[in-house]
VMD Tcl script that builds the backbone (N, CA, C; Angstrom):
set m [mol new atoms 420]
animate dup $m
set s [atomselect $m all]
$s set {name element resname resid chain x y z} {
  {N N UNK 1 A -20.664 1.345 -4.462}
  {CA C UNK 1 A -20.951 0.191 -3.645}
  {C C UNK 1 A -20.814 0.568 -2.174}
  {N N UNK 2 A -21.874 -0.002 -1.609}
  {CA C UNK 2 A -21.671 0.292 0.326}
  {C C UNK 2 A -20.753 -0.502 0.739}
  {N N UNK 3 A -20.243 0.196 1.630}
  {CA C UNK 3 A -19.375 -0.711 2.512}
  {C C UNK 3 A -19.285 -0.940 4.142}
  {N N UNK 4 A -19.283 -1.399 4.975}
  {CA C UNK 4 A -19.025 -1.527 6.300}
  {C C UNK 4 A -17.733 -0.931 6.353}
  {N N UNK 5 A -17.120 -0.650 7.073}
  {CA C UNK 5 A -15.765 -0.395 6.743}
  {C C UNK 5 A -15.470 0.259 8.697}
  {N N UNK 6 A -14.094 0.223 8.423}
  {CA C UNK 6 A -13.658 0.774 10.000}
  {C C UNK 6 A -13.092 2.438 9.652}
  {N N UNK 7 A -13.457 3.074 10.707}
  {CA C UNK 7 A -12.924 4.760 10.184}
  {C C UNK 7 A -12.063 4.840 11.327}
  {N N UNK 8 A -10.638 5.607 11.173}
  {CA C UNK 8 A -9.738 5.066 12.225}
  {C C UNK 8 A -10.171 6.853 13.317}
  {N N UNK 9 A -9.968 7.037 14.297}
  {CA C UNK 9 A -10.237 8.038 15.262}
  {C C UNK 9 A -9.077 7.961 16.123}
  {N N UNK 10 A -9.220 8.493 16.858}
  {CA C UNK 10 A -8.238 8.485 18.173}
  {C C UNK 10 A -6.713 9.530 18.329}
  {N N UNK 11 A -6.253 9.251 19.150}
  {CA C UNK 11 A -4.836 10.069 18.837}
  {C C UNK 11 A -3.678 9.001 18.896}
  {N N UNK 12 A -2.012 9.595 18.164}
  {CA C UNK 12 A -1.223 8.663 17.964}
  {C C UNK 12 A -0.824 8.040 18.940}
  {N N UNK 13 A -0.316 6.814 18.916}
  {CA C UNK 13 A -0.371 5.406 19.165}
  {C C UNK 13 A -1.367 5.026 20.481}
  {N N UNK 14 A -2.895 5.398 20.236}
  {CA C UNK 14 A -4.202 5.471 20.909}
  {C C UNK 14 A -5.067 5.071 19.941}
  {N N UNK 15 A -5.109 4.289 18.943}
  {CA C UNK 15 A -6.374 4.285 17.686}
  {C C UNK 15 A -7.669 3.587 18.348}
  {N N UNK 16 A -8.556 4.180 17.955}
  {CA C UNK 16 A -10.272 3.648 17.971}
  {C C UNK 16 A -11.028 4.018 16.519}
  {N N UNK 17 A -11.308 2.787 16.549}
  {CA C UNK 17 A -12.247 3.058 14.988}
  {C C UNK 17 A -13.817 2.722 15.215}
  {N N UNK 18 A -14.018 3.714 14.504}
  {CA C UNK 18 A -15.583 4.112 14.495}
  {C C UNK 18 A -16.183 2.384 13.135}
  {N N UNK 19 A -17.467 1.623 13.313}
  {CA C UNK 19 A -17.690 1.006 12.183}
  {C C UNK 19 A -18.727 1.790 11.345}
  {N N UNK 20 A -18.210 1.915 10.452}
  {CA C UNK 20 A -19.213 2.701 9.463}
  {C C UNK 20 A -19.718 2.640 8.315}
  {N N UNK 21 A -21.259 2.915 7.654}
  {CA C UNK 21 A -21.417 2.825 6.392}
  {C C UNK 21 A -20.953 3.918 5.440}
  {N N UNK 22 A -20.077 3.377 4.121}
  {CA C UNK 22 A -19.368 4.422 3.284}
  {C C UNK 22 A -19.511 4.012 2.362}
  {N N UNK 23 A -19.748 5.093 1.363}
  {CA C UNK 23 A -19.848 4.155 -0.158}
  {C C UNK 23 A -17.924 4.265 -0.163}
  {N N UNK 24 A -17.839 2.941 -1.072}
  {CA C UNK 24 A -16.345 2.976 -1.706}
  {C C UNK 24 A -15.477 3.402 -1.779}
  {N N UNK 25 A -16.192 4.268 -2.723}
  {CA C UNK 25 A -15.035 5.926 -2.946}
  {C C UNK 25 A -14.643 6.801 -2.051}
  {N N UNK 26 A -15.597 7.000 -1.227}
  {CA C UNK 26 A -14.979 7.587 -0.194}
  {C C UNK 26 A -13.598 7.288 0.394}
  {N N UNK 27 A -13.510 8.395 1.257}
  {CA C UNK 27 A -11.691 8.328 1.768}
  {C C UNK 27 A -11.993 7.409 3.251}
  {N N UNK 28 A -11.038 6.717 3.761}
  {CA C UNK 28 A -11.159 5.994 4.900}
  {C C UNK 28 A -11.608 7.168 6.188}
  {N N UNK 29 A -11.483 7.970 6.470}
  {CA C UNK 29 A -11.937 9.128 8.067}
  {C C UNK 29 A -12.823 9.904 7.013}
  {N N UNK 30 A -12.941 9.823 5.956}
  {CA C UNK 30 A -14.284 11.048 4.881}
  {C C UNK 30 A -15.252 10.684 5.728}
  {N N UNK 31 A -16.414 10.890 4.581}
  {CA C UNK 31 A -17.950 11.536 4.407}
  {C C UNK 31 A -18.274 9.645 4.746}
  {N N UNK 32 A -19.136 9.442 5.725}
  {CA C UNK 32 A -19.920 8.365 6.098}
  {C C UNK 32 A -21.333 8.427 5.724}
  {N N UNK 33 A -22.067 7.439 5.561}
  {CA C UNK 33 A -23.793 7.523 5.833}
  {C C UNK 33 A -24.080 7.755 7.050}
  {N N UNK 34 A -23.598 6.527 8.442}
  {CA C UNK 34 A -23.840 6.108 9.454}
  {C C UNK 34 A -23.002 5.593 10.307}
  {N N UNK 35 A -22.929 5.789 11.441}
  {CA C UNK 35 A -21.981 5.029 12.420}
  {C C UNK 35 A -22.857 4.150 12.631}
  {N N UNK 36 A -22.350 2.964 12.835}
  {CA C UNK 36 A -22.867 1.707 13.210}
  {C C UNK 36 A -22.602 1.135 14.761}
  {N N UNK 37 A -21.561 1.424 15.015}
  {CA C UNK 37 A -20.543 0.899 16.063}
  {C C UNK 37 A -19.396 1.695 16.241}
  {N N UNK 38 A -18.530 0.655 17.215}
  {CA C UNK 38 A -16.954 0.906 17.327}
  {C C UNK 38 A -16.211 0.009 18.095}
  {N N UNK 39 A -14.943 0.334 17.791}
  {CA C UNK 39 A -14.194 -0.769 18.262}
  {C C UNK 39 A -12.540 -0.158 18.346}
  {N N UNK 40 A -12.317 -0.789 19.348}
  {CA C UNK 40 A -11.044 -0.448 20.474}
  {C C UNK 40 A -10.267 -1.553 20.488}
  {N N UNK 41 A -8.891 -1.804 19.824}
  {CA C UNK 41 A -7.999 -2.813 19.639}
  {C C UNK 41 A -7.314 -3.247 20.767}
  {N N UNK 42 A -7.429 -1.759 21.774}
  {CA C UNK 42 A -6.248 -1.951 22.920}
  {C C UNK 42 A -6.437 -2.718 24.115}
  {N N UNK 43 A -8.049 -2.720 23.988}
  {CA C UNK 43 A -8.710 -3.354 25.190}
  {C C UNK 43 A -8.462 -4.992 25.315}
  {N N UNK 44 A -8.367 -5.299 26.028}
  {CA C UNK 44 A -7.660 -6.902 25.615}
  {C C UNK 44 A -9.782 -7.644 25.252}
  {N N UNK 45 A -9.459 -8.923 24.696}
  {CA C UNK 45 A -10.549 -9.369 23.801}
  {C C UNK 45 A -11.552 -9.708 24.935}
  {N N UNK 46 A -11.330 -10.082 25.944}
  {CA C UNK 46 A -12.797 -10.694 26.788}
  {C C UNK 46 A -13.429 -9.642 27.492}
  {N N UNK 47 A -13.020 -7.852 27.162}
  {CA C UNK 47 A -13.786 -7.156 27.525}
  {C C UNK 47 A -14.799 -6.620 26.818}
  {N N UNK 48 A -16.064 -6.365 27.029}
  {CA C UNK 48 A -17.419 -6.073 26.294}
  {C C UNK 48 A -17.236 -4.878 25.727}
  {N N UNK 49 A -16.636 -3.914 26.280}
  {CA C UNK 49 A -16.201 -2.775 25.479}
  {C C UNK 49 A -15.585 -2.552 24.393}
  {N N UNK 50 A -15.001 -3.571 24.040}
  {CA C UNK 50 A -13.690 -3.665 22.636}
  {C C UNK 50 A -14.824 -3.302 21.578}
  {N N UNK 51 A -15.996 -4.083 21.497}
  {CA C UNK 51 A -16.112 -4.047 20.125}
  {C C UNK 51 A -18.256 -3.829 20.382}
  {N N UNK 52 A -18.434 -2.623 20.458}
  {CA C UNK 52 A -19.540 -2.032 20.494}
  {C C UNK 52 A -20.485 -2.119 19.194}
  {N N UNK 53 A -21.376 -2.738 18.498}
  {CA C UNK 53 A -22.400 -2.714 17.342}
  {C C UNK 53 A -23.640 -2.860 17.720}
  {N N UNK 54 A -24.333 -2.212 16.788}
  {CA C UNK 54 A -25.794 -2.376 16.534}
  {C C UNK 54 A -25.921 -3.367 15.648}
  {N N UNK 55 A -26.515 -4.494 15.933}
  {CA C UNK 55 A -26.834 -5.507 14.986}
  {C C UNK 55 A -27.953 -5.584 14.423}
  {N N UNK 56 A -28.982 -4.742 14.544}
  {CA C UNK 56 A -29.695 -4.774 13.750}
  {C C UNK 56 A -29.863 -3.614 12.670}
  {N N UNK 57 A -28.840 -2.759 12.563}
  {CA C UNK 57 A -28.259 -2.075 11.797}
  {C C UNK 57 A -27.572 -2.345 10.647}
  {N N UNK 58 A -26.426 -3.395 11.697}
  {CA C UNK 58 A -25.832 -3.943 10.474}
  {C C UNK 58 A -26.906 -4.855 9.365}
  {N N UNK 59 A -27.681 -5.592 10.184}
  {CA C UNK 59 A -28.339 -6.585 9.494}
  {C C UNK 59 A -29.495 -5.760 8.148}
  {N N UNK 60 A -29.713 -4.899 8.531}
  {CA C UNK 60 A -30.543 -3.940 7.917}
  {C C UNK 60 A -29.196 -3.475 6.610}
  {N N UNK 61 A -28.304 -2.726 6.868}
  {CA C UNK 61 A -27.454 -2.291 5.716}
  {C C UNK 61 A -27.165 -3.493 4.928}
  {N N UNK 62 A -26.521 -4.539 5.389}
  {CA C UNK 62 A -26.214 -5.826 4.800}
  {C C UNK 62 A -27.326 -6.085 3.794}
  {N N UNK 63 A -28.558 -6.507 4.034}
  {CA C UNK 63 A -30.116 -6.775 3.095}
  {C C UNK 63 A -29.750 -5.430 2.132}
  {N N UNK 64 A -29.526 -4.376 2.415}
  {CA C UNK 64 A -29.406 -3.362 1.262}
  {C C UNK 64 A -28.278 -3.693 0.381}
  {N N UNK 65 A -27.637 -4.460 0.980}
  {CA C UNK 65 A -26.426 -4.842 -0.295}
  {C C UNK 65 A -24.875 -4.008 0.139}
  {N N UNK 66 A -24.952 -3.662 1.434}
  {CA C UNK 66 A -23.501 -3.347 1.892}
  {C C UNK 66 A -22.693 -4.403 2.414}
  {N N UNK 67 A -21.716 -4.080 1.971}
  {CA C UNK 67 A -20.641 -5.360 2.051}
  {C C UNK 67 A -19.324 -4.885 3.011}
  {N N UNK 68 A -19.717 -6.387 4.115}
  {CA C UNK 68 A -18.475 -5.899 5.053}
  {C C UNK 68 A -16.894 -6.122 4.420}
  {N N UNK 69 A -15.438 -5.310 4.986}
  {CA C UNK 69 A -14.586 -5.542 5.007}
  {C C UNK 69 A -14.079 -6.515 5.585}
  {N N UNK 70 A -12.933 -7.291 5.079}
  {CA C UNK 70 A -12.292 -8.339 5.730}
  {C C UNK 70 A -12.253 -8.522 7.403}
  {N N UNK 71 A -11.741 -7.165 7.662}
  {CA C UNK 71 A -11.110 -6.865 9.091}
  {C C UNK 71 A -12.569 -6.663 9.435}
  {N N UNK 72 A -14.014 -6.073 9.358}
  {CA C UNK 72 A -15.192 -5.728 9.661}
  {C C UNK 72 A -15.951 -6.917 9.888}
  {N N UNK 73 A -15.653 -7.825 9.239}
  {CA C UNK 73 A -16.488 -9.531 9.214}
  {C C UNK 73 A -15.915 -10.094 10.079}
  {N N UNK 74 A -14.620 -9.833 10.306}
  {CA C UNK 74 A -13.526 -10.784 11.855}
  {C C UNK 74 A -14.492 -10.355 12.865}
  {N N UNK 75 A -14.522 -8.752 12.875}
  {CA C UNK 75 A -15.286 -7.846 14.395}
  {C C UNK 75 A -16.675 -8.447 14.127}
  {N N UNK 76 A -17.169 -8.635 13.276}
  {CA C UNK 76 A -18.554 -9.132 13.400}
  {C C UNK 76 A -18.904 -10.672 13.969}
  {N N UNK 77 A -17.587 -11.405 13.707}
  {CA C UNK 77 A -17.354 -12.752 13.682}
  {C C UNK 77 A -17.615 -12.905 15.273}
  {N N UNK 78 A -16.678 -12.164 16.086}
  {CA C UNK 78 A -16.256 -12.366 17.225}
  {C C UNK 78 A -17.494 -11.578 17.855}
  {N N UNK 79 A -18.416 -10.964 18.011}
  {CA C UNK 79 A -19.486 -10.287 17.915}
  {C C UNK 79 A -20.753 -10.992 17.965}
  {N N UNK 80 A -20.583 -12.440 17.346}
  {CA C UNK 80 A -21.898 -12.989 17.032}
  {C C UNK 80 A -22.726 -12.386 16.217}
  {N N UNK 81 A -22.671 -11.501 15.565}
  {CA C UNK 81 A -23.266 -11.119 14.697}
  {C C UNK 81 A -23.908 -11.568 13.336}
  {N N UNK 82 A -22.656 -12.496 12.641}
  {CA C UNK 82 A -22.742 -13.144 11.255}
  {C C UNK 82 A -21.686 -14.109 11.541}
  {N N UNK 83 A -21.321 -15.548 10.645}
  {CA C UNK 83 A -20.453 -15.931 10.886}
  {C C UNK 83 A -19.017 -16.052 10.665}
  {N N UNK 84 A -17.822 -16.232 11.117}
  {CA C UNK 84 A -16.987 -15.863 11.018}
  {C C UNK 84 A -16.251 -16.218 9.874}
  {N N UNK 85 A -15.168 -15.177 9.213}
  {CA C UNK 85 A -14.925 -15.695 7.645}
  {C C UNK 85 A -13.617 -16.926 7.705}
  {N N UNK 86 A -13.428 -17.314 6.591}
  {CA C UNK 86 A -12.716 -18.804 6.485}
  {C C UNK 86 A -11.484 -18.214 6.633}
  {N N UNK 87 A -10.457 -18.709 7.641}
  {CA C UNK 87 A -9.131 -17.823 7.895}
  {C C UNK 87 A -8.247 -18.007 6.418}
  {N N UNK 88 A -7.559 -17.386 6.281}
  {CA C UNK 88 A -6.949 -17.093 4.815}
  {C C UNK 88 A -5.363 -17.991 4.835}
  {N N UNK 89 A -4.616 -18.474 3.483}
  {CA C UNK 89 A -3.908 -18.982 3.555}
  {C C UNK 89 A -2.572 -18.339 3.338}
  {N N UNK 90 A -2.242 -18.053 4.439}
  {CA C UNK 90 A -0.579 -17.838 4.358}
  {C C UNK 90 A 0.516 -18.298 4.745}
  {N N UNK 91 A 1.270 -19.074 4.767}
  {CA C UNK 91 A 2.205 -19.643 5.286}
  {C C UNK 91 A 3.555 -18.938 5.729}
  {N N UNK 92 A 3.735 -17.876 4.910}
  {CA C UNK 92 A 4.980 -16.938 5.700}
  {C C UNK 92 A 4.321 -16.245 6.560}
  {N N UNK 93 A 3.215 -16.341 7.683}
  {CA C UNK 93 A 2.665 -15.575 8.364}
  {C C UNK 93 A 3.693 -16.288 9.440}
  {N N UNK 94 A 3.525 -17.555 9.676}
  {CA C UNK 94 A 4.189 -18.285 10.932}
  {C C UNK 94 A 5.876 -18.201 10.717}
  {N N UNK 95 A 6.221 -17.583 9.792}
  {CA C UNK 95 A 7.782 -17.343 10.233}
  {C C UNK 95 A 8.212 -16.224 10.287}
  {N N UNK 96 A 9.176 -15.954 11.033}
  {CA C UNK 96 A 9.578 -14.164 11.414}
  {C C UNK 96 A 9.879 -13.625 10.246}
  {N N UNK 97 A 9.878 -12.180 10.565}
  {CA C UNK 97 A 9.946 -11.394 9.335}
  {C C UNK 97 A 11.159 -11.513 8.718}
  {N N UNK 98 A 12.042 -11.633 9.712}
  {CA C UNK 98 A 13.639 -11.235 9.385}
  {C C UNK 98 A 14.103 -12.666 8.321}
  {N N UNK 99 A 13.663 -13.629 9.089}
  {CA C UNK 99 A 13.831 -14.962 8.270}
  {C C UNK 99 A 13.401 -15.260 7.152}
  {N N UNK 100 A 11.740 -14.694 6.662}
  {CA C UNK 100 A 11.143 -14.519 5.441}
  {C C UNK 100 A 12.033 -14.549 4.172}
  {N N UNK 101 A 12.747 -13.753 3.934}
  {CA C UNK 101 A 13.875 -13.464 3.120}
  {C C UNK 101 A 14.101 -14.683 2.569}
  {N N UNK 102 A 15.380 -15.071 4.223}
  {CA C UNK 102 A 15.637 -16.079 4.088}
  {C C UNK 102 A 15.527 -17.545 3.255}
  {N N UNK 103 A 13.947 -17.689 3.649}
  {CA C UNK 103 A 13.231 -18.624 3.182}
  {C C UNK 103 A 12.665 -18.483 1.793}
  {N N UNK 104 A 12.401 -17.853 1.493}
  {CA C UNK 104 A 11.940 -17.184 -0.072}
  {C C UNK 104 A 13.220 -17.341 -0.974}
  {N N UNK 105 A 14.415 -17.173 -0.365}
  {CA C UNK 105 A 15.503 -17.261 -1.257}
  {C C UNK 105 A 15.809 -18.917 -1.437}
  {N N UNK 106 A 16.208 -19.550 -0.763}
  {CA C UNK 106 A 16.245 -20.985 -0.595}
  {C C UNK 106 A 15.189 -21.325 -1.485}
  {N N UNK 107 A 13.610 -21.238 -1.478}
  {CA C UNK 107 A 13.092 -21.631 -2.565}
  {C C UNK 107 A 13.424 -21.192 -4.347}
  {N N UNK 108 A 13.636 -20.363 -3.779}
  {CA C UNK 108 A 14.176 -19.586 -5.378}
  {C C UNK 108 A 15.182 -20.358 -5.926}
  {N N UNK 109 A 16.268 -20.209 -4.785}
  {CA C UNK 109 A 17.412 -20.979 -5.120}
  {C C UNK 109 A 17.643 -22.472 -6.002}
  {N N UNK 110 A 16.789 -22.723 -6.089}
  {CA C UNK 110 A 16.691 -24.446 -6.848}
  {C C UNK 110 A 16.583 -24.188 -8.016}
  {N N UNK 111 A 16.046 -23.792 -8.449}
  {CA C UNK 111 A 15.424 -23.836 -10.100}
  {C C UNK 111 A 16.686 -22.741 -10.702}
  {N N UNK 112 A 17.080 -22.147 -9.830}
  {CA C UNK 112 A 18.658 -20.915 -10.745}
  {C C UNK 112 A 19.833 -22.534 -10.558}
  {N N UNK 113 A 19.805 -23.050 -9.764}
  {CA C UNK 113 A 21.138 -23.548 -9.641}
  {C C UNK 113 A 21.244 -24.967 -10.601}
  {N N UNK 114 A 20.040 -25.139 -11.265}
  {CA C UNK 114 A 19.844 -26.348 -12.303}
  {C C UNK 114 A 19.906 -24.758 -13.337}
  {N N UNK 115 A 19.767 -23.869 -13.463}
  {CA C UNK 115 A 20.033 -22.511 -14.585}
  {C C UNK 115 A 21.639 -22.483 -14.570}
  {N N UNK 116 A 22.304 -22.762 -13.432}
  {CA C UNK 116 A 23.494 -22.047 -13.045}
  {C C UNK 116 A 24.389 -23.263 -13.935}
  {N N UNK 117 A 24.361 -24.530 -13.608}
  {CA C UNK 117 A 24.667 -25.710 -14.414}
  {C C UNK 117 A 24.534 -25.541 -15.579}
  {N N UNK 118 A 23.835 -25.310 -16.196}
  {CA C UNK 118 A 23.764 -24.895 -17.875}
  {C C UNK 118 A 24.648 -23.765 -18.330}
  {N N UNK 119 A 24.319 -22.625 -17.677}
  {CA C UNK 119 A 25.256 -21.774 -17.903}
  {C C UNK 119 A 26.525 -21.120 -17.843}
  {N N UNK 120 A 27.160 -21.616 -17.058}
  {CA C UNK 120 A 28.966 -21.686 -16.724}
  {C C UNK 120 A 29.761 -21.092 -18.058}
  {N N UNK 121 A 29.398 -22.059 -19.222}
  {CA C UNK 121 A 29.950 -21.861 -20.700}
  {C C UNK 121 A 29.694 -20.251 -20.746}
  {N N UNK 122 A 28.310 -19.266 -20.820}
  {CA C UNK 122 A 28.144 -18.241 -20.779}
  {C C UNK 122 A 29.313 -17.561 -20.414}
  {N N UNK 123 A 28.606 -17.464 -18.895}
  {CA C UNK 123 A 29.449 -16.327 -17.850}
  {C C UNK 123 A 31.063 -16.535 -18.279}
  {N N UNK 124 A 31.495 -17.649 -18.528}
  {CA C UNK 124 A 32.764 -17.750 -18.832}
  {C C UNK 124 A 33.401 -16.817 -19.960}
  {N N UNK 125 A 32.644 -16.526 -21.387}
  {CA C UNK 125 A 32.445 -16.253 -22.689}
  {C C UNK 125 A 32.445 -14.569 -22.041}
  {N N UNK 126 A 31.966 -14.403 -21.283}
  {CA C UNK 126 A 31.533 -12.380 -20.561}
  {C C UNK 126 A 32.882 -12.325 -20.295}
  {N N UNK 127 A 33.380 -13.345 -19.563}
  {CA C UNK 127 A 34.259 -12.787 -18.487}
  {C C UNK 127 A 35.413 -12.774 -18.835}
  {N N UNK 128 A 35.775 -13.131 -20.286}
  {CA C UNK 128 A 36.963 -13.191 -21.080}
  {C C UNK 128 A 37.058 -11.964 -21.880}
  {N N UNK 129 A 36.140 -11.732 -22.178}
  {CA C UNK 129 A 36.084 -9.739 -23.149}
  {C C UNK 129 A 36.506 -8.538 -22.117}
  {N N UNK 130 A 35.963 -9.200 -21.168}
  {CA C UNK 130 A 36.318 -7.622 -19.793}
  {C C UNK 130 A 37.444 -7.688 -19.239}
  {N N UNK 131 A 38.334 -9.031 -19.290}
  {CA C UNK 131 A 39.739 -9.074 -18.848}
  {C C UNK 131 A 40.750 -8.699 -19.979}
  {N N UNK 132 A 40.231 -8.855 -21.306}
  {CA C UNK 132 A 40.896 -8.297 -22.341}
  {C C UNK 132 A 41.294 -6.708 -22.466}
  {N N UNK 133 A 40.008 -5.906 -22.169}
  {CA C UNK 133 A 39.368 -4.716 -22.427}
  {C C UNK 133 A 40.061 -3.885 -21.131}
  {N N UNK 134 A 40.481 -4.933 -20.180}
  {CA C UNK 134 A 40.967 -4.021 -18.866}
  {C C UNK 134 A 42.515 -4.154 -19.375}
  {N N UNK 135 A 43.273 -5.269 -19.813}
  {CA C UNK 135 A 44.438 -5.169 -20.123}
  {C C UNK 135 A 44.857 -4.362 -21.248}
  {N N UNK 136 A 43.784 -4.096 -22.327}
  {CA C UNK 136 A 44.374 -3.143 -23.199}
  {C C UNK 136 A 44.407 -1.605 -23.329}
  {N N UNK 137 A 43.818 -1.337 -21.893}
  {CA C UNK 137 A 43.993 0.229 -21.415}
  {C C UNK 137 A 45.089 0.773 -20.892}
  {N N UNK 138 A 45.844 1.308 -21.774}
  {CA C UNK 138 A 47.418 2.059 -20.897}
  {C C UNK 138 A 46.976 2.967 -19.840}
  {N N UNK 139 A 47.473 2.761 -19.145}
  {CA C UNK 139 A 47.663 4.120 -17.751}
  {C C UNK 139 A 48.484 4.898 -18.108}
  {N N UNK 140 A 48.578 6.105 -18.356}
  {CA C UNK 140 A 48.993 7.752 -18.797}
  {C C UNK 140 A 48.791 8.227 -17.507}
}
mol reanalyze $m
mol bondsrecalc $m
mol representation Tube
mol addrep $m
């Protein structure tokens, strides 16, 4: 299957990606058909340089049945090229990373602590064999 895809270039913490046609399998910096474009993350967004395409390239590969990447349809989005894709649903996007945790546990937390209520009798039943088992070991 074709793909649009971004090929990353540049040197470290300097990236520029080339847009390119690749079949699938290929490796992300491998064997291309075609450069299409390119695009520069660092450049802030209202400069014309960020994001360089041939659109009637793309429009031409696309009719052949190449299919852009997520991140390739945003650059196309903002591009005018095609229109832009439906933003995706995540909700731990808007809270910090560190807090994530946090919050993931608290949800968790409900459904163990109606578990935790039921089970008391258990843990109790464990915790009576291992206090036995520690008292009947002589120290030599």
């Amino acid at each position: 299957m074709l793909r649009i895809r971004l090929s990353m270039g540049g040197v470290r913490k300097r990236p520029v990606y080339k847009i390119v046609i690749a079949d699938s399998r290929y490796p992300r910096d491998g064997k291309f058909i075609e450069k299409i474009g390119s695009f520069n993350p660092l450049l802030p967004k209202d400069k014309k340089e960020r994001i360089k395409v041939e659109a009637e390239r793309v429009k031409y590969w696309m009719s052949k049945g190449a299919q852009p990447t997520l991140r390739v349809s945003r650059i196309l989005g903002e591009a005018q090229i095609m229109p832009m894709p439906k933003p995706g649903n995540n909700p731990n996007k808007a809270i910090p990373k560190k807090d994530r945790k946090k919050a993931g546990e608290e949800n968790k937390e409900e459904p163990k602590a109606e578990a935790k209520k039921e089970e008391p009798k258990a843990e109790a039943k464990k915790e009576e064999p291992k206090a036995e088992a520690k008292k009947e070991k002589p120290k030599a």
